[in-house]
C-alpha positions in Angstrom: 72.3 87.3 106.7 73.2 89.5 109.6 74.7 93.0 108.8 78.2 93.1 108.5 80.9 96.0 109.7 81.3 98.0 107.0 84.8 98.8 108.7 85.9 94.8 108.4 84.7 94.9 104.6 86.9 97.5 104.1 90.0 95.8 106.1 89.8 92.7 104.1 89.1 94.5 101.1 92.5 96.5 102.0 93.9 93.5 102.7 93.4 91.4 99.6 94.9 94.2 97.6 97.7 94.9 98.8 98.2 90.9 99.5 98.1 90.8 95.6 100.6 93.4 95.2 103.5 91.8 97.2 102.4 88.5 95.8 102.7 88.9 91.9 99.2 89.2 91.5 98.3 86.0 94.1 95.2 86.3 95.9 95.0 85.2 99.3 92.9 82.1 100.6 90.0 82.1 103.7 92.4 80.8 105.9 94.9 83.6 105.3 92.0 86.4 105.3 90.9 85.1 108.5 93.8 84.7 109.8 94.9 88.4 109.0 91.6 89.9 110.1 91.7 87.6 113.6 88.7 86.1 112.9 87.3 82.6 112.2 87.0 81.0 108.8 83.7 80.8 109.1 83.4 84.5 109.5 85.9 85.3 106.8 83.8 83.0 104.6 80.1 84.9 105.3 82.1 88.7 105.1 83.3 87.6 101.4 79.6 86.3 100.6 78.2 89.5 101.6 81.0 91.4 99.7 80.5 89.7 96.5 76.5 90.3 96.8 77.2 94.2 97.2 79.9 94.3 94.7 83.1 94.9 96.9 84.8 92.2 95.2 84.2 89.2 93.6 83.6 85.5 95.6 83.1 82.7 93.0 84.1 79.1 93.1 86.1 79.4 96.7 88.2 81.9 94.4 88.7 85.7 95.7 89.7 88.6 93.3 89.1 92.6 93.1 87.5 93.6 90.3 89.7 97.1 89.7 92.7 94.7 90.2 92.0 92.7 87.2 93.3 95.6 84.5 96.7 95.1 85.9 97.3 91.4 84.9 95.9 92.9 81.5 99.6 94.1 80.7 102.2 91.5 81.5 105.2 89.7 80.3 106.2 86.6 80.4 109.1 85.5 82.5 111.2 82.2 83.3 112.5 81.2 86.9 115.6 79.9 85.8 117.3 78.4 89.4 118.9 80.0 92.3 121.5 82.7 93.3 124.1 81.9 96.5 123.8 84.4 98.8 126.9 83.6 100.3 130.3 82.3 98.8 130.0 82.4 94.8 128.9 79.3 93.8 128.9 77.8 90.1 125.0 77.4 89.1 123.8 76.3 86.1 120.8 78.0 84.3 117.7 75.8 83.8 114.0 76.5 83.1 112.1 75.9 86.1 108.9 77.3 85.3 107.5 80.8 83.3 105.4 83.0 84.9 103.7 86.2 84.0 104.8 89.3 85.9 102.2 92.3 86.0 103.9 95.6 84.1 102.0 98.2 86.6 103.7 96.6 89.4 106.9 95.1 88.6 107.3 98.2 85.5 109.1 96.7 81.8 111.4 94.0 81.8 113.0 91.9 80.8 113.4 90.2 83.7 114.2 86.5 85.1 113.4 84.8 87.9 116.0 83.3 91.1 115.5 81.8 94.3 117.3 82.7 97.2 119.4 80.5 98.9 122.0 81.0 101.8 122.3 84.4 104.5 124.6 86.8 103.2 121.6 89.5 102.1 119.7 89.5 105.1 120.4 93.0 106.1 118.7 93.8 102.9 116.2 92.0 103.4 116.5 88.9 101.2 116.7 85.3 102.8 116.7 82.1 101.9 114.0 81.0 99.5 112.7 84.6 98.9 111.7 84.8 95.2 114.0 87.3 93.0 112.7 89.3 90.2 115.7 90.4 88.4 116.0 92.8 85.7 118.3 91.9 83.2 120.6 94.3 81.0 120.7 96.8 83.6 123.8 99.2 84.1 124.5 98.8 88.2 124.5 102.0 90.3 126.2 102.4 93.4 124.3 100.2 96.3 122.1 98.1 93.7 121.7 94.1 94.6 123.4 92.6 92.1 123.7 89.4 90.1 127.6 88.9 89.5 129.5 86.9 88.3 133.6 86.9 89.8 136.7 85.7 87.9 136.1 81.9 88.6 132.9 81.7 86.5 130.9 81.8 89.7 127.9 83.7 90.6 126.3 85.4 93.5 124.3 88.2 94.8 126.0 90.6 96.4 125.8 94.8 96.8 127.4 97.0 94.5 129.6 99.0 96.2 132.2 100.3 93.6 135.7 100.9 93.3 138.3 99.9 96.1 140.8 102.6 96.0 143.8 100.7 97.1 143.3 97.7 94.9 141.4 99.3 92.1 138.7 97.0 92.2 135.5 96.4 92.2 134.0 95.3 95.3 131.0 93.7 95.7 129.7 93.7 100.0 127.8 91.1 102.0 124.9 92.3 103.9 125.0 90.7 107.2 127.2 92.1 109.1 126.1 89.6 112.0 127.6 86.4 110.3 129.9 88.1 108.0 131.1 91.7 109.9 132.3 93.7 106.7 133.0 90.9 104.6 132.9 91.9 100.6 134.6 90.1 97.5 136.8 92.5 95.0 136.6 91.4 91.2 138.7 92.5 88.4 135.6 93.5 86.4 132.3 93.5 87.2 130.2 91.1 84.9 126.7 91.9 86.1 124.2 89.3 84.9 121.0 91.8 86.4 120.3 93.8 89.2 117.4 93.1 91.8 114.5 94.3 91.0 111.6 93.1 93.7 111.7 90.9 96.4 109.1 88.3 96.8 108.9 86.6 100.4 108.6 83.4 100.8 105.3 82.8 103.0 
């Protein structure tokens, strides 16, 4: 096997980890590597042979992993996906298991926590969009500016910012973030019934 640049081991090794970070403790495929290294699968392919063979990471079975990585997914909890949140007008969803996943405590810290899904364009300016995955904490006490899962007057849910108390009205007011679509549009509640605040955003791919 030819020799490899050392400096490309380390970019795919830097790559891989912090891929697993963002992704809930996903690891990326040979198509994605080579992709994000601008290089050829078959490249990507003979760098992650030689890598295994010198101990840089581990390349078994078409399957990718770091081996200081794998302590993290020792401590985890168990967590359900449990539908979507309307990020736009509140919408009436009903909760239903979707699927249970484990979330690693060194990255996403102690729960408890449940999964949403994204859907509509009223977070964008904070970065969520449709389909992102949300990791929400649950029995959290809101601060000023958190994401939050509320629910209004009407039974209905959405995920809106916190921003606190409107002074003429005296209520709370929860603020769109997209000020393209909807330019200082919020929603003002009676009381706030706050069913989590975001905790990580996972983008969709």
């Amino acid at each position: 096997m030819r020799h490899k640049d050392p400096e490309l081991m380390n970019r795919i090794k830097q790559y891989i980890s912090e891929y697993y970070l963002e992704n809930a403790g996903a690891m990326p495929t040979i198509t994605q590597i080579a992709n994000a290294m601008e290089v050829v699968r078959s490249t990507a392919y003979t760098y992650l042979v030689a890598m295994d063979r010198q101990g840089l990471i581990r390349y078994q079975d078409g399957k990718v992993s770091v081996r200081e990585l794998d302590k993290i997914l020792i401590d985890s909890e168990q967590v359900d996906a449990v539908g979507e949140i309307h990020c736009g007008e509140p919408a009436l969803e009903e909760a239903n298991l979707l699927y249970r996943t484990s979330l690693p405590t060194a990255i996403f810290g102690k729960g408890p926590f449940y999964i949403l899904k994204a859907k509509g364009d009223s977070m964008v300016d904070a970065g969520i969009e449709s389909s992102d995955t949300l990791i929400i904490r649950k029995n959290a006490e809101p601060k000023l500016g958190d994401i939050v899962v509320a629910l209004d007057e009407n039974n209905e849910n959405t995920l809106k910012r916190y921003a606190g108390i409107d002074k003429e009205s005296n209520k709370v007011v929860l603020e769109y973030m997209n000020q393209e679509v909807y330019p200082d549009k919020k929603i003002l509640v009676s009381t706030l019934i706050c069913q989590g605040v975001l905790s990580h955003v996972i983008k969709t791919m």
